[in-house]
VEXNU-116222 format. One record per residue: residue in one letter; x, y, z of N, C-alpha, C, O, CB in turn. Coordinates in Angstrom, 1 decimal, m for minus. Atoms other than C-alpha are relative to their C-alpha. Last residue first. Glycine has a CB too. Layout:
REM residues N
[pavo "A" [X Y Z] [X Y Z] [X Y Z] [X Y Z] [X Y Z]];
...
END
This chain:
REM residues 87
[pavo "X" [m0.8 1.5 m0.4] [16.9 m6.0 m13.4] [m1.5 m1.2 m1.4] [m1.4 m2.4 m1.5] [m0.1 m0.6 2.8]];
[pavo "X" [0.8 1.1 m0.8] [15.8 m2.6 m14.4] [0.4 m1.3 m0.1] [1.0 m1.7 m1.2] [m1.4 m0.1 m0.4]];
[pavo "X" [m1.6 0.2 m1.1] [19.0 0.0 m16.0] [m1.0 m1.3 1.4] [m0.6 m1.8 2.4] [0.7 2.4 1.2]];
[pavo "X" [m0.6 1.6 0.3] [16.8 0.1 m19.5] [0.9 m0.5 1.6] [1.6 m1.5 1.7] [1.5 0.0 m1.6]];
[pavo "X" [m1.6 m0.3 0.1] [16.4 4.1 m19.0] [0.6 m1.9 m0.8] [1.5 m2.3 m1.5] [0.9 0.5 2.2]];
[pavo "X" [0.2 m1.0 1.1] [12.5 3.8 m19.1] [1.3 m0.2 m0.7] [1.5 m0.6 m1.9] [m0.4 1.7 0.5]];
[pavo "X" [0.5 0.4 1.0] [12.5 1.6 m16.2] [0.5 0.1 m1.6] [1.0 m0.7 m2.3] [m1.1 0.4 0.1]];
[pavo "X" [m1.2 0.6 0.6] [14.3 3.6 m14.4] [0.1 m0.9 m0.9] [1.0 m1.2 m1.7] [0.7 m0.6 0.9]];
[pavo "X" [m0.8 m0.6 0.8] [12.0 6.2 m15.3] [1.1 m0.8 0.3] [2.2 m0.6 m0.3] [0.2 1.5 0.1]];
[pavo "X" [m0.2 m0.4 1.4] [9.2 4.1 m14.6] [0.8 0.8 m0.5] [0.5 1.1 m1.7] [m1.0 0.4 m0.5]];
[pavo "X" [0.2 1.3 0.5] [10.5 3.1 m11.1] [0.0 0.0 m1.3] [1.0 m0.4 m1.9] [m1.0 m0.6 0.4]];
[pavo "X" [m1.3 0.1 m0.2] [11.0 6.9 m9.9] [0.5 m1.6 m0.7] [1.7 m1.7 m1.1] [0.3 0.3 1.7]];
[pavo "X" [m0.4 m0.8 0.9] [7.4 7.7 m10.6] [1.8 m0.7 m0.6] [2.2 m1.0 m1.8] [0.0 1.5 0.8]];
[pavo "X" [0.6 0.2 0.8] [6.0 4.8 m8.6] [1.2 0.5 m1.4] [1.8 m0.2 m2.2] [m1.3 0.7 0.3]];
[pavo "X" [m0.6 1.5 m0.3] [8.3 5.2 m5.6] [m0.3 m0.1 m1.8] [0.6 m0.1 m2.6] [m1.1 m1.4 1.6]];
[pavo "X" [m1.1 m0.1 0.4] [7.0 9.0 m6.0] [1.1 m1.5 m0.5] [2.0 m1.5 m1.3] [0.5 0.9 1.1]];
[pavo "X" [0.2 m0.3 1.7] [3.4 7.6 m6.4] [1.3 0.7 m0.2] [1.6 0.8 m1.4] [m1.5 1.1 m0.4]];
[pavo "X" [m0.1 1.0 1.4] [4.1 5.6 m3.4] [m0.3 0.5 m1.1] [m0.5 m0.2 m2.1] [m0.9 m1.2 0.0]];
[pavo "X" [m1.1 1.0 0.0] [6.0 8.0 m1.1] [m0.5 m0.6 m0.9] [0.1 m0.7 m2.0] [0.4 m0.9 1.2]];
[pavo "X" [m1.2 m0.4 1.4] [2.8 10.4 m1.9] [1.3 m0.5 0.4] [2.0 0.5 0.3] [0.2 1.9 m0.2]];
[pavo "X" [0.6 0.0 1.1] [0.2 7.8 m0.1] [0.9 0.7 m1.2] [1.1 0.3 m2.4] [m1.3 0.7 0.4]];
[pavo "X" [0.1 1.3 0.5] [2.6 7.1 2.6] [m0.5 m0.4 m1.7] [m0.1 m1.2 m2.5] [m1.0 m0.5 0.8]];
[pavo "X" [m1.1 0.1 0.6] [2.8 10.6 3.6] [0.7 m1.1 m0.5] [1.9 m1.1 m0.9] [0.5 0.3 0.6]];
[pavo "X" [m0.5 m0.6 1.1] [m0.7 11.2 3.4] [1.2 m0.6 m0.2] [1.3 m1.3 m1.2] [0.0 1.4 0.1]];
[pavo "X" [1.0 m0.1 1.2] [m1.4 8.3 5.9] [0.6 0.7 m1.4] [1.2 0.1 m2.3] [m1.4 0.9 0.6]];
[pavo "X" [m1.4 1.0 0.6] [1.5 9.6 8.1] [m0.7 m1.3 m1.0] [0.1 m2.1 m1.7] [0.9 m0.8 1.7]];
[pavo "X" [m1.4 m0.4 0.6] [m0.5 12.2 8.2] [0.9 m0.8 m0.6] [1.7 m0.7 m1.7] [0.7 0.4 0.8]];
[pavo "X" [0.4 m0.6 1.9] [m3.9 10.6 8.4] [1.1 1.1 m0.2] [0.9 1.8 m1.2] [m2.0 1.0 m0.4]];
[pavo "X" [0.2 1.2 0.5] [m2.7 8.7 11.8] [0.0 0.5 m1.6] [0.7 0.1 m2.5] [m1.3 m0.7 0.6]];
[pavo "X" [m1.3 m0.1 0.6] [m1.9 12.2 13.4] [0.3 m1.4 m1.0] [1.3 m1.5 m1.6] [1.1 0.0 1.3]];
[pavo "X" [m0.3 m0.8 1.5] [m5.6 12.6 13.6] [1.5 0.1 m0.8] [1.8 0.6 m1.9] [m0.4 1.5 0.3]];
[pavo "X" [m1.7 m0.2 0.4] [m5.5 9.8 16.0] [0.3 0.5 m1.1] [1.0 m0.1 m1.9] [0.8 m1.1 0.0]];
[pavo "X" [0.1 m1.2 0.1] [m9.1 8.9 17.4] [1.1 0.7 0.3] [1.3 1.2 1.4] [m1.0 0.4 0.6]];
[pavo "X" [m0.5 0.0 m1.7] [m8.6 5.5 18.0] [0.3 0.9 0.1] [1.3 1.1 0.7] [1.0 m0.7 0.7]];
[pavo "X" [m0.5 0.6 m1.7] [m10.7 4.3 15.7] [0.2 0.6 1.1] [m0.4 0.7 2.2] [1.1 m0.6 0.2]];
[pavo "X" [1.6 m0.5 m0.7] [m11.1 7.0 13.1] [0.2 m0.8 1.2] [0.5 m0.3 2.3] [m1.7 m0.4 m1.0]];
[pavo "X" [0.4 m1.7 m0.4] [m7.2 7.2 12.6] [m1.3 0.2 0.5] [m1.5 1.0 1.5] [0.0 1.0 m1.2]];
[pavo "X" [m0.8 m0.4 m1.6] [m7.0 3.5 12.8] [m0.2 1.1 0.1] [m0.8 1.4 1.2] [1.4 m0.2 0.3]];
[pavo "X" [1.6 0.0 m0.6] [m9.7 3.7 9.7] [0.9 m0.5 1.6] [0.4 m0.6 2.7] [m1.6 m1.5 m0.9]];
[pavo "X" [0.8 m1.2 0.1] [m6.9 6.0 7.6] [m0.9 m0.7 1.1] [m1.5 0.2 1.8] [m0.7 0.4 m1.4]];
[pavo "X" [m0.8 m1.0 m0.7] [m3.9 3.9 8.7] [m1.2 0.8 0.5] [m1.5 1.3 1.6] [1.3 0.9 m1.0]];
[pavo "X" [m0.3 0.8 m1.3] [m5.5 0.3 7.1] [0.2 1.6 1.2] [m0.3 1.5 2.3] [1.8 m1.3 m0.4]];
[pavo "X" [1.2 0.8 m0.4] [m6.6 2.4 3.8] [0.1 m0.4 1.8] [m0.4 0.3 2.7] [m0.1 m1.5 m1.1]];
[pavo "X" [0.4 m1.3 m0.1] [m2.8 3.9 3.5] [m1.4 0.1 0.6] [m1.6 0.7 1.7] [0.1 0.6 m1.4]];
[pavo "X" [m0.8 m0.8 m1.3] [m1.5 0.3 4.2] [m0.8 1.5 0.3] [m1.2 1.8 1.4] [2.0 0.5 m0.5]];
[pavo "X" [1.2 0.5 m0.9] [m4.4 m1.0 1.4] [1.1 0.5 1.6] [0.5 0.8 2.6] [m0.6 m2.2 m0.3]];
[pavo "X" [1.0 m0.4 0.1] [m2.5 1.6 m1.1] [m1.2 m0.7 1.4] [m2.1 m0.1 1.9] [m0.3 m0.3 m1.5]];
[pavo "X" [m0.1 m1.1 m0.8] [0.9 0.6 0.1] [m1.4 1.0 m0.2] [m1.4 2.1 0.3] [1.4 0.6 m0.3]];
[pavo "X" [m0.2 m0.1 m2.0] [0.1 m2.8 m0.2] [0.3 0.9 0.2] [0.4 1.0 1.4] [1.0 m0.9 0.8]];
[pavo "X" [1.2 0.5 m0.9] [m1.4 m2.2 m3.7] [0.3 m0.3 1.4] [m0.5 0.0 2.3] [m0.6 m1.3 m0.5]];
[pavo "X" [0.5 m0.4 m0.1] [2.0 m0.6 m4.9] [m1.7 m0.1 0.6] [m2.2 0.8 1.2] [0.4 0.3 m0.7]];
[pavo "X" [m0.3 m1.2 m1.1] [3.7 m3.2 m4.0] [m1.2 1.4 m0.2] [m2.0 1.5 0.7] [1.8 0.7 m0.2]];
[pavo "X" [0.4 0.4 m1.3] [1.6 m5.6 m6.0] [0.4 0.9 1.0] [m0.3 1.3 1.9] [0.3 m1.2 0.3]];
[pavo "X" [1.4 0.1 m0.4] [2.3 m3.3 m9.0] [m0.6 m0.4 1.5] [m1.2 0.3 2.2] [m0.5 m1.0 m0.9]];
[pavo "X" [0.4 m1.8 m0.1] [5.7 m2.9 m8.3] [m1.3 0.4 0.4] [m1.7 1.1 1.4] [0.0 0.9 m1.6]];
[pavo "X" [m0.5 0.1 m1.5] [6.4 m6.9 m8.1] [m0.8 2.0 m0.1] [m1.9 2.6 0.2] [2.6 m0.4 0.4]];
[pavo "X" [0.8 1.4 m1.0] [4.6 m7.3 m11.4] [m0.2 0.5 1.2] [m1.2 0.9 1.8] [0.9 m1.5 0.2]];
[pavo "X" [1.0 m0.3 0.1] [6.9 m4.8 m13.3] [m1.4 m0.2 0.9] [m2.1 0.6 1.5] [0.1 m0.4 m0.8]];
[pavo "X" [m0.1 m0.6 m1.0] [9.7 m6.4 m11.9] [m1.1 0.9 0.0] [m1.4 1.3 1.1] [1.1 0.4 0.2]];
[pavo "X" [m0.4 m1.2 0.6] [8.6 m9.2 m13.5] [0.1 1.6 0.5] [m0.9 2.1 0.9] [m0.8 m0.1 m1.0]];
[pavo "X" [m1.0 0.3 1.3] [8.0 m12.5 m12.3] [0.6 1.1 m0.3] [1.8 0.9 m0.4] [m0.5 m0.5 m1.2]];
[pavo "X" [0.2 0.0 1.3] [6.8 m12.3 m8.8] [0.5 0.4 m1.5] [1.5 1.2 m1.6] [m0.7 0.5 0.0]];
[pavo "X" [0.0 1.4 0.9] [7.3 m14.1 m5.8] [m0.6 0.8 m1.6] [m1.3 0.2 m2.5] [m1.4 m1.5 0.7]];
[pavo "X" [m1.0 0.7 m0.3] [8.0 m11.2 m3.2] [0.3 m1.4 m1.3] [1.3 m1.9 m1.5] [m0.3 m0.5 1.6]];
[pavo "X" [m1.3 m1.2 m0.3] [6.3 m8.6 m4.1] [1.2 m0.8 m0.3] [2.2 m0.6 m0.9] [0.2 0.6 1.7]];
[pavo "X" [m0.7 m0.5 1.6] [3.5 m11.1 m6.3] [1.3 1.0 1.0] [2.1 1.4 0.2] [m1.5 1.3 m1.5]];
[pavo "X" [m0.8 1.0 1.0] [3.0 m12.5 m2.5] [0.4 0.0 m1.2] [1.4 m0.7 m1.5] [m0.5 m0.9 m0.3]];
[pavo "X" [m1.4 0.2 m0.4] [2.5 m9.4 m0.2] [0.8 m1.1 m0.8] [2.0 m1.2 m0.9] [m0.1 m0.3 1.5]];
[pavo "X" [m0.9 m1.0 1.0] [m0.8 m8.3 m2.0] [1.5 m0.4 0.3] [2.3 m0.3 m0.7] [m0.2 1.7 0.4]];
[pavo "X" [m0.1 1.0 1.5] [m2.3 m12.0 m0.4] [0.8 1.3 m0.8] [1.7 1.0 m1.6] [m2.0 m0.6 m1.0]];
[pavo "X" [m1.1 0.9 0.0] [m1.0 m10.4 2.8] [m0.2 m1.0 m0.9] [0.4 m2.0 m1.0] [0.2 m0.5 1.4]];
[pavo "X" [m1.6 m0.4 m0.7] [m2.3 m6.8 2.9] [1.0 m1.4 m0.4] [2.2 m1.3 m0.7] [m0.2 0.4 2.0]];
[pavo "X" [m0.3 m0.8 1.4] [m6.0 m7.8 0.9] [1.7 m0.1 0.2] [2.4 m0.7 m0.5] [m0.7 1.9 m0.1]];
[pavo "X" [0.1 1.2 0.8] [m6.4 m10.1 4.2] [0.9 0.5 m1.0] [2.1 0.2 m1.1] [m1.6 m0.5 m0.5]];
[pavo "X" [m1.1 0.8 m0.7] [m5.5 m7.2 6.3] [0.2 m1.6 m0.8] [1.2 m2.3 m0.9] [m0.5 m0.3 1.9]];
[pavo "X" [m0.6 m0.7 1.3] [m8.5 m4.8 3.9] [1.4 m0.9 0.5] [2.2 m1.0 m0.5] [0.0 2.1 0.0]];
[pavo "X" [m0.5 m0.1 1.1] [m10.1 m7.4 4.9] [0.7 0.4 m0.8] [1.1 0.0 m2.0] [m0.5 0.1 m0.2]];
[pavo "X" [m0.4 1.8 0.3] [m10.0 m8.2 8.1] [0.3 0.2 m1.4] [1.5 m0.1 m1.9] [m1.5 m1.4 0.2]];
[pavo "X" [m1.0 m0.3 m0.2] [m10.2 m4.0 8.9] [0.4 m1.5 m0.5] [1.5 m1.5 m1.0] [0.3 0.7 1.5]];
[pavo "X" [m1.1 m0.8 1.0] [m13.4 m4.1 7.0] [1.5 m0.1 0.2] [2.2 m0.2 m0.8] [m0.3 1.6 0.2]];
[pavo "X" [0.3 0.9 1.6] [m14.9 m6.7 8.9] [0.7 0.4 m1.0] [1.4 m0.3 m1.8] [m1.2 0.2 m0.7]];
[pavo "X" [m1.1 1.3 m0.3] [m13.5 m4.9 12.4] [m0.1 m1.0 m1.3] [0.8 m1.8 m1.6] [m0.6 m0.9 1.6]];
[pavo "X" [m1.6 m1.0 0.0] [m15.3 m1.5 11.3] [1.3 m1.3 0.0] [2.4 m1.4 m0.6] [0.2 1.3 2.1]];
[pavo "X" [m0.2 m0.8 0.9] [m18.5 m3.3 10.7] [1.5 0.5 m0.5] [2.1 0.4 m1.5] [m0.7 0.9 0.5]];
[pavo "X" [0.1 1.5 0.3] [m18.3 m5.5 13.9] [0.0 0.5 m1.7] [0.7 m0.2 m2.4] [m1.8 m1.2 0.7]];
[pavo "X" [m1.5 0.6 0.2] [m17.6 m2.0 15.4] [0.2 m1.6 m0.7] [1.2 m2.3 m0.5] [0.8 0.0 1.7]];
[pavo "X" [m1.0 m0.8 0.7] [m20.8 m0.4 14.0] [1.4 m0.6 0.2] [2.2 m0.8 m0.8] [0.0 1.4 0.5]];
END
């Protein structure tokens, strides 16, 4: 089971630092958003199976509160978007 748990965690840590290159290197700010938003989706992922780990229910709080930061982050993007005021 932990060779399991530790496969997963590679990956989803892999996922974490190929998502980290459109943030930083990508064309449109559109782009950059997207990839952010996948690193804070595989962050949220990464939080939840430390919580089972190391048996740290406070882990899937700060979990949730990660999860709704990025759909407000989200929100708050397409309406600046929206406005024209995006680089």
């Amino acid at each position: 089971m932990s060779t399991l748990i530790a496969s997963v965690a590679l990956v989803l840590l892999a996922s974490l630092i190929v998502g980290l290159v459109p943030v930083f290197r990508g064309r449109a700010p559109a782009d950059r958003m997207l990839a952010a938003q996948l690193t804070g989706t595989t962050t949220v992922a990464i939080l939840v199976l430390l919580s089972q780990v190391m048996a740290m229910p406070a882990l899937l709080d700060v979990a949730l509160v990660f999860a709704m930061l990025a759909g407000v982050t989200l929100v708050c993007f397409v309406i600046l978007a929206s406005r024209g005021t995006q680089e």
